[in-house]
N, C-alpha and C positions, 0 to 999 in steps of 0.2 A: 543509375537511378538515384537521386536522390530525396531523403523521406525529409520532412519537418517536422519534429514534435513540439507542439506547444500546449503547455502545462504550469501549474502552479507552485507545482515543488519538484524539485530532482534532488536527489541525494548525490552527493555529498553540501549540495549549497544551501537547501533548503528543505527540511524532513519534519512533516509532522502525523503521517501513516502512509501506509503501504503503496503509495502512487509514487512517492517520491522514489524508493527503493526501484520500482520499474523504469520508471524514465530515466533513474539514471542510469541501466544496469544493460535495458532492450538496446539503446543506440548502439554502445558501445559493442556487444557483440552482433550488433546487425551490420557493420563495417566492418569485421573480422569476416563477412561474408560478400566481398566486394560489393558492396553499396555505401552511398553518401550519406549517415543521416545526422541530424543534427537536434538540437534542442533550441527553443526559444522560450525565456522564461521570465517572470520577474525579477527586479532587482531589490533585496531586501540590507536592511540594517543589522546586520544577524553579524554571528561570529566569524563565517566565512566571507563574508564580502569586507571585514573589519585586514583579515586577517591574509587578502589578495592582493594586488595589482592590477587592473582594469583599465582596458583602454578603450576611449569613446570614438566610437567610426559613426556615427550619424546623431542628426540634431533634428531635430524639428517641433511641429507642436499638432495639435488634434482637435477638432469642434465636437468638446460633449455637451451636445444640445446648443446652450450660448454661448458656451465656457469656453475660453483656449485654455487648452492645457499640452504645457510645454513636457516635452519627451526626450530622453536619449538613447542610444544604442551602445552597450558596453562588452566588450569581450575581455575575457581572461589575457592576460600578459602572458602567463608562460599555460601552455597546452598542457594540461596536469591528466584530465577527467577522462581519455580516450575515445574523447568524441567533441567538437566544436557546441560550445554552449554562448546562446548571446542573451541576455539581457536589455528588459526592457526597463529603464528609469526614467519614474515619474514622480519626482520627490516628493511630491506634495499629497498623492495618494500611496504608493508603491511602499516607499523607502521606509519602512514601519521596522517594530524589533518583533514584531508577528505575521504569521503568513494569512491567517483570515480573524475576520472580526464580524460582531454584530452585524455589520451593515456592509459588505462587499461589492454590490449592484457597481456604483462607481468605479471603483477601486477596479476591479477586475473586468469592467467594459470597458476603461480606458485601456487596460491593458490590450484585449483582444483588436482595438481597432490600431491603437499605436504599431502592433504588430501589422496589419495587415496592409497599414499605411508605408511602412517603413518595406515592407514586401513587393509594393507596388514599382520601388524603386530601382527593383534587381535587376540584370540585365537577363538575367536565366531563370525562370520560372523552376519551382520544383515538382518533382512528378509525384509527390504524393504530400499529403497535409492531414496531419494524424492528430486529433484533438481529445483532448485526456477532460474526463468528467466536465461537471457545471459550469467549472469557473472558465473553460474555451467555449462554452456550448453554444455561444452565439454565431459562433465562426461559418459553421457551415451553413446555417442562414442566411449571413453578410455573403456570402460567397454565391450563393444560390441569388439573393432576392438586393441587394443591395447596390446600384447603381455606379457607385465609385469602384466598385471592385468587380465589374463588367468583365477585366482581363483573365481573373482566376475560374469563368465558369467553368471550361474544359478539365479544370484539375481535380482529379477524384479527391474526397477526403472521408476519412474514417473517424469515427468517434467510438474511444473503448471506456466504457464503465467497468471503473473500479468501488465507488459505492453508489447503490440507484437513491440509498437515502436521503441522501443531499441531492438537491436540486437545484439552488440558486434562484429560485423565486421572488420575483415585486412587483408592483402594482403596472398598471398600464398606462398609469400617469408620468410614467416614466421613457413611455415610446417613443420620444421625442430624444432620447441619447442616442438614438441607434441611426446609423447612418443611412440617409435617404432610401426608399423603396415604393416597391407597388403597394397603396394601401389595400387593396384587394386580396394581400397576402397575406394579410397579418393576423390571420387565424391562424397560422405554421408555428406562431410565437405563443399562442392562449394554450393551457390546459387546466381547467378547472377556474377558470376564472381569471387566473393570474398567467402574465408570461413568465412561462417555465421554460428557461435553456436550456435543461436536459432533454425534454420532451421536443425542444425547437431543433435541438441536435440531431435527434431519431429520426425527427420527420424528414430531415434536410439532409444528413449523411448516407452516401453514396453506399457505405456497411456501417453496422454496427457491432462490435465486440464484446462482450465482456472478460472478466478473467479467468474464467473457468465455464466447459462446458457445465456446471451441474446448476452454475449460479443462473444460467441463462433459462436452463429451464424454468429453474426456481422464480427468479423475475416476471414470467407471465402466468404466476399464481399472487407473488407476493412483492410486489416493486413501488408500494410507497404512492399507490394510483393513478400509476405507468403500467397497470398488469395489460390494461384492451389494447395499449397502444402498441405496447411492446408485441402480443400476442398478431395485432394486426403486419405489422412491420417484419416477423417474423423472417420472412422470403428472404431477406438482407442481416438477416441476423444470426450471429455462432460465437463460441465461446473457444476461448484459446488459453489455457492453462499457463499462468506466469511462471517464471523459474528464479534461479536466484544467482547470483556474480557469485561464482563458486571461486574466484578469486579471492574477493573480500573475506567471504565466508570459508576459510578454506583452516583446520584445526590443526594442520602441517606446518604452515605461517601465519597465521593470527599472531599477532604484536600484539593486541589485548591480552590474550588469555595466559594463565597463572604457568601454563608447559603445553609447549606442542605435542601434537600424538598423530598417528598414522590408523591405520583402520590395525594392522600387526600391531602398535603397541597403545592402542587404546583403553585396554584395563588401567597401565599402572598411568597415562597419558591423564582421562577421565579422574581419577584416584584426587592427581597434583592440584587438579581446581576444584574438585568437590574438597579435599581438604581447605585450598584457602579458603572456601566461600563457608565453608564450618567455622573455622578461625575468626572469620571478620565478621561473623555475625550470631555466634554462642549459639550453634548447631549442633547435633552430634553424627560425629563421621559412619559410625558402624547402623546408624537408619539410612532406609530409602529418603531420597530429596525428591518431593515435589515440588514444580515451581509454577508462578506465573508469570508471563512479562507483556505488558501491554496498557491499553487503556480501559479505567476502572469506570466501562461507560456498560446502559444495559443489551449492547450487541454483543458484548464479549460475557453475557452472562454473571461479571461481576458482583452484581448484587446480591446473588447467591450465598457470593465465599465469606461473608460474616459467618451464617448458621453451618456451610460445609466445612469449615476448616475446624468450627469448634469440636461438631462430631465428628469428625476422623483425626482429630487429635486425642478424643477421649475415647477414644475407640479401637487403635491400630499404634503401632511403636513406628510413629513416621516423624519426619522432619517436613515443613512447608515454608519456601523463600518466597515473597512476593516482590517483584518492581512494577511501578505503576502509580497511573494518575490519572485523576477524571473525578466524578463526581466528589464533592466535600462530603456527603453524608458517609459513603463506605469507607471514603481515606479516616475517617476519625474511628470507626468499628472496627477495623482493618488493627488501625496505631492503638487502639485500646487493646485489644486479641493479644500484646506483647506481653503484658504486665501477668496474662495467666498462663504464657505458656511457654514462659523463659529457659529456654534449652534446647526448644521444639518447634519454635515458628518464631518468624522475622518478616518486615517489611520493609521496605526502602521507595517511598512514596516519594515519586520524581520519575526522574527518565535519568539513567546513562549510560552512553552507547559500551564503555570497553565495560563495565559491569554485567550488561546485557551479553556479551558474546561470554563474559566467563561463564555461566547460571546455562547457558546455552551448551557448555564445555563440561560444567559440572553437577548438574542435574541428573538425577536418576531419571526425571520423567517430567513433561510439559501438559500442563494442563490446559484444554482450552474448548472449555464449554457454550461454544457460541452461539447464539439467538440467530446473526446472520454474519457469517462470514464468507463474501464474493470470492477470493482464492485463499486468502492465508498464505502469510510467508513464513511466520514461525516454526511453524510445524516440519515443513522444509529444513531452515536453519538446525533445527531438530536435531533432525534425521543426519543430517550432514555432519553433525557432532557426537553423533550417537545416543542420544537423548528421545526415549519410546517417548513417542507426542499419546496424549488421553485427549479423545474430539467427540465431538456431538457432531453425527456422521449430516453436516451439511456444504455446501457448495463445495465450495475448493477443497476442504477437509474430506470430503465424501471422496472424492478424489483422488485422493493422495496418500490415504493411509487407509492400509486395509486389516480389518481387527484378526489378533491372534487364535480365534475360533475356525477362522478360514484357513483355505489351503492358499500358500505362502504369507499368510496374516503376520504383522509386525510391531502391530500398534495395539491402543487401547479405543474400540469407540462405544457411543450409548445414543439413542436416538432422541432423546427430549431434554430441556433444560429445565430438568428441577433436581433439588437437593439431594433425593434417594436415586435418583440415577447417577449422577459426579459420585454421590460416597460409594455407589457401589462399583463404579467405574474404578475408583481409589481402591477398593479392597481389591479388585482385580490384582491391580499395580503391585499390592504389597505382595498378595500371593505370588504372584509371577516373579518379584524380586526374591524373596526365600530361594527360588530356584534358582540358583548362582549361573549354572551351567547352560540353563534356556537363556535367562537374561542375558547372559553373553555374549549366546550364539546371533541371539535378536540383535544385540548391539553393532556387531561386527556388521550381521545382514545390512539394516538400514542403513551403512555410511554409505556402502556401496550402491546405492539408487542413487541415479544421475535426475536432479532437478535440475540443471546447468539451463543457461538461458539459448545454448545451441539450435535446441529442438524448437522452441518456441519461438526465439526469432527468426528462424526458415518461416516457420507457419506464416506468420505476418508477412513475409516476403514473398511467398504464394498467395498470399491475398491481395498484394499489393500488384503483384503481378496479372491476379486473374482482371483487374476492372483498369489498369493502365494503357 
């Protein structure tokens, strides 16, 4: 069997949240379970494509709307990523030093059709076509309704949301990019007035996914005004819990972090990076560290941690590390919070990845209060490090950690996102931290839950399997 994933970002080439981390993470262990799958993705200006070898197996060009626009096909030179990754280059749109911008419409319909052009030239069709959020959402429309690609009807293809909030929406003055079809159809493209890709995706894919059973429910209450559609479409609809490359993520070999550690020697393990991350950022090591890592956008609740951080810092004998970026107004509340509470909280306003895996290594606890979160991989990474995640018990979170009130509970959760639920969520944490000998045992528990991407890329291969 071979699967095709095409997608926006894959990690390690191109990472700007949680889709990238999957697609590049599913392939790879879904050919540890004899199947073919592969990646088809843009080709960007970034550090990784700077810092490769690529080589071009196909040329050609594509009619958006009037326009040609020239195309190439590029693969990796040396097989690195544990699974065939190809690139779509189209310099004039693609080749950017960012993966989305203001105005994508172009940008990312070239891409879908470049692909499915360059697909029409295969001599082997593939048995499954698996299409990641908005920016593929047209795909299964063109495959369905679109006359040039008449060859791919028979081929199932799936569409998995990872966030429904994005949708990829533009006017209909623009139906004229999309390659030839029945106009009689083109109500499978409108939702609300505008054509919406994601909503064209639902209607048009054969299943539909998301990443967590809890979010899928969640989506036909609250999906961004996708809830009827979603609700109507049901029948073809499930949720499949993401997992995480326990490789990469693994506190035994991590090359980022400050001392490897084993689940046996994870006290003095944990110890070596909560002390660097004290060191390099005027912490104090004998507090609990709370942390956040993410984007300071209001799905992840961010906007909160101005007024939560001030009171549980004047409140509790805690330490708080923040990494993160996203909105200018919080990054400046955030970088001001320094100056009053030098000893005791820190911010690092940006993204870095081996900083992320230490904070991940050395944290006493992960904070992560989210408005909507579809699966959550932190929380995971978490647990895999020994790090009690603190969640607002929604989609994937609700999921995945279960609070220490219950029986085998491990975590910290609270059900709403506001200020007095996080601080008392926190005062949990401190308490539970006092108790040396619970937090411990909790620490040792959680390394040992298998999020591995094993379980979940079966799933998908029984799904791929049930409509093949």
């Amino acid at each position: 069997m071979t699967i095709i994933h095409i997608s926006a970002e894959c990690y390690p080439v191109a990472k700007v949240g949680g889709l990238a981390d999957v697609v590049g993470a599913l392939p790879k262990y879904q050919n540890s379970s004899n199947v073919s799958s592969q990646v088809i993705m843009p080709f960007y200006d970034n550090m990784f494509t700077k810092e490769n070898v690529f080589t071009t197996i196909y040329s050609n060009e594509i009619n958006l709307g009037n326009t040609l626009v020239n195309f190439n096909v590029k693969t990796l030179k040396e097989k690195s990523l544990g699974f065939d990754v190809f690139f779509i280059d189209i310099p004039e749109l693609l080749f950017k030093d960012y993966v989305y911008s203001s105005d994508d419409t172009n940008r990312f319909l070239a891409f879908q059709i470049a692909t499915l052009d360059w697909m029409l030239t295969w001599e082997k069709h593939p048995n499954i076509i698996h299409c990641h959020d908005h920016h593929t959402g047209l795909i299964p429309f063109m495959l369905q309704e679109s006359y040039k690609y008449e060859a791919f009807r028979k081929i199932p293809n799936i569409l998995t949301i990872h966030n429904a909030q994005y949708q990829g929406w533009f006017s209909h003055i623009k139906v004229g990019l999309i390659p030839s079809f029945n106009f009689n159809n083109v109500g499978l493209l409108d939702w609300g007035g505008t054509i919406n890709p994601l909503a064209a995706a639902i209607k048009c894919a054969w299943r539909v996914t998301t990443v967590s059973p809890s979010y899928m429910e969640e989506l036909k209450l609250a999906a961004n005004g996708l809830e009827s559609l979603l609700s109507a479409e049901s029948a073809k609809c499930s949720g499949i819990l993401n997992g995480i490359d326990t490789d990469v993520w693994n506190p035994e070999t991590d090359h980022y972090i400050a001392g490897n550690y084993s689940i046996q020697t994870v006290d003095t393990g944990a110890e070596t990076n909560k002390k660097y991350l004290c060191n390099l950022f005027n912490l104090d090591f004998e507090k609990p560290l709370f942390a956040f890592i993410g984007r300071l956008v209001g799905e992840k609740g961010s906007d909160l941690f101005p007024d939560v951080f001030k009171i549980a810092l004047e409140r509790n004998n805690l330490n708080i590390l923040l990494l993160g970026s996203g909105n200018s107004f919080v990054e400046q509340q955030l970088e001001a919070l320094k100056k009053d509470y030098i000893g005791t909280y820190n911010a690092f306003i940006g993204y870095d990845e081996k900083l992320s895996h230490i904070i991940y290594a050395g944290a006493d606890f992960l904070l992560m209060p989210s408005r909507v979160e579809p699966c959550g991989l932190n929380q995971m990474y978490a647990l895999r490090y020994g790090t009690i995640p603190i969640v607002r018990s929604i989609g994937g979170l609700k999921d995945t950690v279960i609070d220490i009130s219950k029986e085998n509970g491990f975590g910290i959760c609270h059900d709403n996102v506001t200020v007095l639920e996080i601080i008392n969520a926190i005062d949990r944490g401190v308490a539970l931290y006092k108790n040396q000998s619970e937090y411990n045992n909790i620490r040792k528990k959680i390394m040992e839950i298998d999020h591995s991407w094993h379980v979940s890329a079966q799933e998908y291969i029984n799904l791929y399997n049930s409509i093949n």
